[in-house]
C-alpha positions in Angstrom: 10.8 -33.5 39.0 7.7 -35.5 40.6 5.9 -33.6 43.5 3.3 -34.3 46.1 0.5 -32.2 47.5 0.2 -32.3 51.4 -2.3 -30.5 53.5 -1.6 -27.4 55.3 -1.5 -28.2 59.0 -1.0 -32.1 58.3 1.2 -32.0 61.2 -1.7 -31.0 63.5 -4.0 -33.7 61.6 -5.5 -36.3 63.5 -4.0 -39.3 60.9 -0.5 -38.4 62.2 -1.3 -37.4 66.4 -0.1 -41.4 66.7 3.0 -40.7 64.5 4.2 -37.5 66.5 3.3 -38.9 69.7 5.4 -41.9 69.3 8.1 -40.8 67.1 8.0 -36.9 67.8 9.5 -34.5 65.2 11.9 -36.8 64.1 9.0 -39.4 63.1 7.6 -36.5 61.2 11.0 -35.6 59.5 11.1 -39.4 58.0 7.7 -39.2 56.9 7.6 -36.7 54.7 11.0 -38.4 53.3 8.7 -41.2 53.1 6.4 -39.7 50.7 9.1 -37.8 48.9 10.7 -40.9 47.9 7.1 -42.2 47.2 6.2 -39.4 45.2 9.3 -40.1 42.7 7.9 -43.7 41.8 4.3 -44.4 40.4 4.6 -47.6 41.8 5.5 -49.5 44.7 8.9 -48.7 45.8 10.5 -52.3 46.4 14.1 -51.9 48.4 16.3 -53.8 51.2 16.0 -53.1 54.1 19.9 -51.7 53.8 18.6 -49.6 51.2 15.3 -48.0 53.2 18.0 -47.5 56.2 20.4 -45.6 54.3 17.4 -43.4 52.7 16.4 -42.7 56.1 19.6 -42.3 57.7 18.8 -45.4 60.4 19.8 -48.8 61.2 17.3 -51.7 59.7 15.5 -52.4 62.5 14.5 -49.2 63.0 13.1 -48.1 59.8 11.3 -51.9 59.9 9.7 -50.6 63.0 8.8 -47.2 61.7 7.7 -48.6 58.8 5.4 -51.5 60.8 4.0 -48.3 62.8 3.2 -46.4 60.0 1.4 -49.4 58.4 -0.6 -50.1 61.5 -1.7 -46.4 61.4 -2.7 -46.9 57.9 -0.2 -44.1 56.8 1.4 -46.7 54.4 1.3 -50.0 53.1 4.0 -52.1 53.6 4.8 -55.6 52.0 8.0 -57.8 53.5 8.8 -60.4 51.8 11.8 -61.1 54.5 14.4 -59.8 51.7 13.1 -56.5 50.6 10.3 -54.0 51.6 8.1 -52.2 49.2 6.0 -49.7 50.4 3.5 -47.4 48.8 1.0 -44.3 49.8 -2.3 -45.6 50.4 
C-alpha cells in the first residue's frame, strides 16, 4: 500500500484558504482523494475525463473545473491534451 504524508492542520494552511473558500469542505474531501489517487502512482496519472469523474464522484465538467482551480492555485499540475488529463503533485 502507497501512502502520503500531509501536514497537521493543512486544512487551516494558507496553500488551500483559496480551495476551501471556493469549494468548501467538499473541495477539501476531493483533494485529499486527489492525492490519494496520486500517492498510488509514481508518475503522472493520465485518465479521461470519464474516468477522473467517476473517481471523484462528479460529472466531467466539474472535475475539469476543479482540477483547472487547483492548477491555478499551484496545488497540482494538470496537462489536457483534449482526450485525457494527467495530473501530478507538484
Amino acid at each position: 500500500m502507497s501512502a502520503f504524508v500531509h501536514p497537521a492542520g493543512l486544512a487551516s494552511s494558507d496553500a488551500l484558504a483559496p480551495l476551501l473558500s471556493e469549494y468548501a469542505l467538499a473541495g477539501y474531501a476531493r483533494y485529499m482523494l486527489l492525492l490519494e489517487v496520486l500517492a498510488a502512482d509514481d508518475k503522472p496519472v493520465r485518465m479521461s475525463y470519464d474516468a477522473w469523474a467517476a473517481e471523484l464522484s462528479s460529472d466531467d465538467e466539474s472535475v475539469r473545473e476543479f482540477l483547472a482551480f487547483c492548477a491555478e492555485q499551484a496545488l497540482l499540475v494538470v496537462d489536457d491534451d483534449g482526450e485525457c488529463l494527467s495530473v501530478y503533485s507538484p
